[in-house]
C-alpha positions as CSV (number, residue, x, y, z in Angstrom):
1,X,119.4,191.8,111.6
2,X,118.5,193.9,108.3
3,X,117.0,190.3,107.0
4,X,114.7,190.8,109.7
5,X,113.9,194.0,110.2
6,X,113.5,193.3,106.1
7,X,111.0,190.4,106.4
8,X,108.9,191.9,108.4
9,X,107.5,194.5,106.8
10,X,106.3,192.1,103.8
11,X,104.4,190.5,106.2
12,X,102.6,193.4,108.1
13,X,102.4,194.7,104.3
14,X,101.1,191.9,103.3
15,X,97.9,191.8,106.4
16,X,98.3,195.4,105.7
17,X,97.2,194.5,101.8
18,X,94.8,191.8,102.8
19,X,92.6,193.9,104.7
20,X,92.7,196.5,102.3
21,X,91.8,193.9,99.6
22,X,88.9,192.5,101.9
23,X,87.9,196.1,102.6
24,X,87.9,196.8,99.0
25,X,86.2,193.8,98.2
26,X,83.6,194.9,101.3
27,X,83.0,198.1,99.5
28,X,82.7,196.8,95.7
29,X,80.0,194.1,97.8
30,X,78.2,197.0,99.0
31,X,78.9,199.3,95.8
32,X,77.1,196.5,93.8
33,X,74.0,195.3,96.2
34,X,73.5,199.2,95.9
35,X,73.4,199.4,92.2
36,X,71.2,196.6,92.5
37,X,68.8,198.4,94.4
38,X,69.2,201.2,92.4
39,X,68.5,199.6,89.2
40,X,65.7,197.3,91.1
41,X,64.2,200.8,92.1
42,X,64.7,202.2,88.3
43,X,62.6,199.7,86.7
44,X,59.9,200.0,88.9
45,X,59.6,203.7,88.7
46,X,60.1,203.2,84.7
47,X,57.3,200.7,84.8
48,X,55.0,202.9,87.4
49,X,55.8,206.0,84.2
50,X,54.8,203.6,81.8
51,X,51.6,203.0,83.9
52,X,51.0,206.5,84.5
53,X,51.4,207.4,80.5
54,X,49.0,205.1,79.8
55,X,46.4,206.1,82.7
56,X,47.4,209.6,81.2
57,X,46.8,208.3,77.7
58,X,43.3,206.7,78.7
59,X,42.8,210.7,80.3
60,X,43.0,212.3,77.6
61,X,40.7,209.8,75.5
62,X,38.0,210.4,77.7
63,X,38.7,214.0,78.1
64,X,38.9,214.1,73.9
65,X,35.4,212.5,74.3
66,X,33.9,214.7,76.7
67,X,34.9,217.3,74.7
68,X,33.3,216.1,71.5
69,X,29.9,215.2,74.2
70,X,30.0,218.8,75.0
71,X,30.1,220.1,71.4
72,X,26.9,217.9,71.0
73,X,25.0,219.0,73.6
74,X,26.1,222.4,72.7
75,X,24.5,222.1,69.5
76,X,21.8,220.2,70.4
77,X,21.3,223.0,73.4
78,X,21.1,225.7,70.6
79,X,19.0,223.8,68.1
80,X,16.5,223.9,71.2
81,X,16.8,227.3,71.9
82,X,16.0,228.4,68.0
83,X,13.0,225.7,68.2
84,X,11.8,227.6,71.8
85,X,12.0,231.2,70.1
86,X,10.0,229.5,66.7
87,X,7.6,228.3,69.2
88,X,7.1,231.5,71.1
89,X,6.5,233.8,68.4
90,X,3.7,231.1,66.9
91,X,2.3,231.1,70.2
92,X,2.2,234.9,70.0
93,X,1.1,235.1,67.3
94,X,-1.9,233.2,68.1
95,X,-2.8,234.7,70.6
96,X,-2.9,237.7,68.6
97,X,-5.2,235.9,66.1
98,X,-7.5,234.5,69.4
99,X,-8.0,237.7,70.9
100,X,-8.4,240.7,68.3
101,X,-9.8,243.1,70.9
102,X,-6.1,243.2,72.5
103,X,-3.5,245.3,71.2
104,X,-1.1,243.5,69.3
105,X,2.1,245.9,70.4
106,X,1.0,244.7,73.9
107,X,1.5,241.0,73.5
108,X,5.0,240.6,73.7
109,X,7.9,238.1,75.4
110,X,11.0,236.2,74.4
111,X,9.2,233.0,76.8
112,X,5.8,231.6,76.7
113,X,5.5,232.8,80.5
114,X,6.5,236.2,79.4
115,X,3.6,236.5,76.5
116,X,1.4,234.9,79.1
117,X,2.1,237.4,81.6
118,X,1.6,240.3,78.8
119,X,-2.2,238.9,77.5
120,X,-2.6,238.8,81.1
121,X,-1.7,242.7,81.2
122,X,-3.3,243.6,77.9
123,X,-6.7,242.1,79.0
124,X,-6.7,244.0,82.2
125,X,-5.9,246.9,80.3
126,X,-8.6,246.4,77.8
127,X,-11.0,245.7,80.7
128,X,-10.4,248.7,82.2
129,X,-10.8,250.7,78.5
130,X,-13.9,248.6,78.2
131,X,-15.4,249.7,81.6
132,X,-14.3,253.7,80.9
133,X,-16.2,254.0,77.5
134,X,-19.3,252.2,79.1
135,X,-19.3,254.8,82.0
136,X,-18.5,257.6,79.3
137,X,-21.4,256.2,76.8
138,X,-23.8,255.7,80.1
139,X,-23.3,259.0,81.1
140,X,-23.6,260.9,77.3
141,X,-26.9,258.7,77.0
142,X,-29.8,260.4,76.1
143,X,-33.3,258.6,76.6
144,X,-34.9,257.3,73.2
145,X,-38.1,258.1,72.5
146,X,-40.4,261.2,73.3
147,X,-39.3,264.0,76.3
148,X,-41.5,264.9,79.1
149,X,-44.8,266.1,78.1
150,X,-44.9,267.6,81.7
151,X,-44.7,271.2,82.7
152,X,-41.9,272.0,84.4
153,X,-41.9,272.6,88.0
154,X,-42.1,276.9,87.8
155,X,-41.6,276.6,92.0
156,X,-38.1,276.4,91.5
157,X,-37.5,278.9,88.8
158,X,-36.3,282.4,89.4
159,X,-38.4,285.4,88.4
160,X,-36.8,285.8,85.2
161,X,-36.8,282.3,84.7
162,X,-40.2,281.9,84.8
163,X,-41.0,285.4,82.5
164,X,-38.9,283.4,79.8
165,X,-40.2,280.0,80.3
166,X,-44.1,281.8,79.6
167,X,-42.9,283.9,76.8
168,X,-41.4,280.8,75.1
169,X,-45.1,278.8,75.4
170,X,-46.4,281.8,73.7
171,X,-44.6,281.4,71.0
């Protein structure tokens, strides 16, 4: 009976071993469909990285570029600015030159609208000058030529007025 009870467990051992040996085999199966993937999955993210450096390469090119365009217009932007500043203190100085009967200190600006808007000012200002002296000169005018040879009107004058104004023809 030992012989057996012996010889039986090599054969249950045995199916016992099988199925761990196919169950083994299942898992090394799997195991290696999912290194597979794995490495399957791994070269396309290195190849999406190496697509991505170079989109990140071509980036930086342009950016490199638009930095040098900026520079450029920079420069060109200031060269425009020292031409604009040239330009408005010729113009000012023209005007200066046109108009001599405005005060220079008046005609100022840092645009051409701005010295613009100060002839505009200085002109009125002179204007109004202009108009003052002609009322002051009207007014201080004395007639040319010879006064009145008329008497003058004694009805009006005071008592003493008129004593004064007879002893002075006298004279």
């Amino acid at each position: 009976m030992e012989e057996e009870e012996g010889g039986a467990p090599g054969a249950e051992d045995r199916a016992q071993s099988d199925n761990e040996h196919a169950a083994a085999q299942a898992e090394i199966d799997r195991l290696r469909a999912e290194a597979s993937d794995e490495r399957n999955r791994a070269e396309i993210a290195i190849a999406e990285a190496a697509r991505l450096g170079a989109e990140l390469a071509a980036a930086s090119d342009a950016a490199a570029a638009f930095e040098a365009d900026i520079a450029s217009i920079r420069s060109m932007l200031d060269e425009a600015d020292k031409r604009a500043v040239a330009g408005t203190a010729r113009y000012r100085d023209l005007a200066v030159r046109n108009e001599p009967a405005l005060p220079p200190d008046m005609i100022t600006g840092d645009t051409i609208d701005a010295v613009d808007a100060s002839i505009v000012a200085a002109r009125e200002l002179a204007g109004r000058v202009r108009s003052h002296i002609e009322e002051q000169t009207q007014a201080a005018r004395i007639p040319a030529g010879a006064p009145d040879r008329r008497a003058p009107d004694v009805s009006a004058m005071t008592p003493e007025q008129k004593i004064r104004y007879g002893l002075a023809q006298r004279a």
